[in-house]
N, C-alpha and C positions, 0 to 999 in steps of 0.2 A: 424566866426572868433574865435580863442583858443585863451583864454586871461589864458596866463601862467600863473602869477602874481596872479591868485589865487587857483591855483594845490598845492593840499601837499601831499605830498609821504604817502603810507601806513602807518599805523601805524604796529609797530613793533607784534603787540599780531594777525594783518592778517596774516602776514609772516608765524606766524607760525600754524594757523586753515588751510591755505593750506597746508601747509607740510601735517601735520596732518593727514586731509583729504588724500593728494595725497596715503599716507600711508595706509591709511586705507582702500583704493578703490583697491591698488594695493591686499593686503594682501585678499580682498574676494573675488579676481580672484582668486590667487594663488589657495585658497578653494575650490571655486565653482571649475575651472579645474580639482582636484584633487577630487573630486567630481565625478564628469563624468567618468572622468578614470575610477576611482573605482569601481563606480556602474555596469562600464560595464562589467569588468573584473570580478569581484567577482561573477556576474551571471552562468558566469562559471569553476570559481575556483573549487580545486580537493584539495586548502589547508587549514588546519587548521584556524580557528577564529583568533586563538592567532597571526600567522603569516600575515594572512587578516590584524590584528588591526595593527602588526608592521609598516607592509606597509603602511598603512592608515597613520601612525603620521607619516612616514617618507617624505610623499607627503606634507602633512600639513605644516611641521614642517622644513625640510631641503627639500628645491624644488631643489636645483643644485642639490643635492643627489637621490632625486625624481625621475630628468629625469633620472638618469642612471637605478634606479629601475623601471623604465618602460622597458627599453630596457632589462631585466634579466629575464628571465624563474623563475620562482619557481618550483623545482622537492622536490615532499616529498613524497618520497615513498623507503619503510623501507631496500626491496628485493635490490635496485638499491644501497641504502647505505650501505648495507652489500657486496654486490656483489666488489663494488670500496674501500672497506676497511676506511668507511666515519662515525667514529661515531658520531661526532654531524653535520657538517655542512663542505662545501667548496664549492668552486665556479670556474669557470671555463671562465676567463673575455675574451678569443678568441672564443669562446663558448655562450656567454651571460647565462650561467644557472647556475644556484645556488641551491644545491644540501644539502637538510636539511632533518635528520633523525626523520623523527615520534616517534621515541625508545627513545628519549631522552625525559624524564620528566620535560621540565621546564616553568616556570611558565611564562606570559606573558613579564615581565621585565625583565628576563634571554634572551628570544626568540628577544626581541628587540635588546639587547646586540649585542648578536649573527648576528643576520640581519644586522645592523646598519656595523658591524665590516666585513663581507664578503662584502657589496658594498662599501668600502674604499679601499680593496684591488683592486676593477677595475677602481674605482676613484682615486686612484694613480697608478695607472699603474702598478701594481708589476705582473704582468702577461708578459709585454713587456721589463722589467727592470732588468730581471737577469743575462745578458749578459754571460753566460757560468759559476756563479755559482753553487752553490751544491744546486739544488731546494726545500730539506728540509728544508737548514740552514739559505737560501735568506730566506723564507715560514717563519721562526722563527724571525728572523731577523723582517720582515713585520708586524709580530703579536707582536709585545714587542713596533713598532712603534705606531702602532693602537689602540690596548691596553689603552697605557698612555692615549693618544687622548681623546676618550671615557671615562674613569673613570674621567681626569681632566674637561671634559663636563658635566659629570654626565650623560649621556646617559645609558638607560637602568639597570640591574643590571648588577652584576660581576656576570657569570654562577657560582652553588657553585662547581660543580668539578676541579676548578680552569682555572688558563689560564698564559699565559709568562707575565710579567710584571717585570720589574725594576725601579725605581723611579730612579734611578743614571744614567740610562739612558736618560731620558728627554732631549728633543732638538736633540738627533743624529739621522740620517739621519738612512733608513736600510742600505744602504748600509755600513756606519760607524761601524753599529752593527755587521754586518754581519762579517765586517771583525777582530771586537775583538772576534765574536764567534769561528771563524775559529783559530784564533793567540792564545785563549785559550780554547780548545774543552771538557775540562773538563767541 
């Protein structure tokens, strides 16, 4: 027989060592999984360390971002970014590959930038999204979006050869952008 009348509800400091916990159990899946991956893939990886460790913190660190970086090719190979007129990096999200130039000298914090910044392009769709515009201007458009993103994150460095940013920008959409690119093409 449950004799109610002497039950007392958790105390408020349980509530929150299980959170806690739940928290903390989840978060060394996420690791160990990304773990795995990694180990397995990098056994036969053809890329750079720097771009290995991007990938690494981005598994770690941003898992909804993770999975899409699972699903993306790394190509770095110098002939292929010469060949497609690619001097640091682009990616191709109907495609799954992501197409980054060994010739460019940058330092691991740049190359995160950089990585971090071409899987937001297929994590927001701007590969499905340009519905019949000018695909340089959409392309600029997307990277002024991305851009902000990233630097207000603080995610990786800013590449020093520069990149599109406007601070007056913030909050519009690309496609907003796109269309005051167009209305002033200066």
């Amino acid at each position: 027989i449950l004799n109610l009348g002497r039950w007392h509800a958790p105390e408020p400091e349980w509530e929150i060592r299980l959170a806690q916990g739940i928290r903390e159990a989840a978060a060394d899946a996420v690791h160990n999984a990304a773990d795995h991956l990694l180990d397995e893939s990098e056994r036969t990886s053809k890329i750079s360390p720097k771009l290995i460790r991007a990938r690494r913190w981005v598994l770690h660190n941003l898992p909804l971002l993770g999975a899409i970086a699972e699903q993306v090719k790394i190509i770095e190979n110098q002939e292929i970014c010469e060949r497609m007129d690619i001097p640091v990096a682009a990616i191709c999200g109907h495609m799954g590959e992501m197409y980054l130039n060994p010739a460019t000298n940058f330092t691991y914090e740049e190359w995160l930038f950089v990585y971090v910044h071409e899987l937001l392009h297929v994590a927001l769709l701007h590969h499905s999204r340009g519905r019949g515009r000018d695909p340089l201007v959409y392309n600029w458009a997307c990277d002024f979006v991305i851009n902000a993103w990233l630097i207000e994150m603080g995610i990786g460095q800013v590449p020093r050869i520069g990149l599109l940013y406007d601070p007056t920008l913030a909050g519009l959409t690309s496609e907003e952008i796109y269309d005051l690119l167009m209305a002033n093409k200066r």
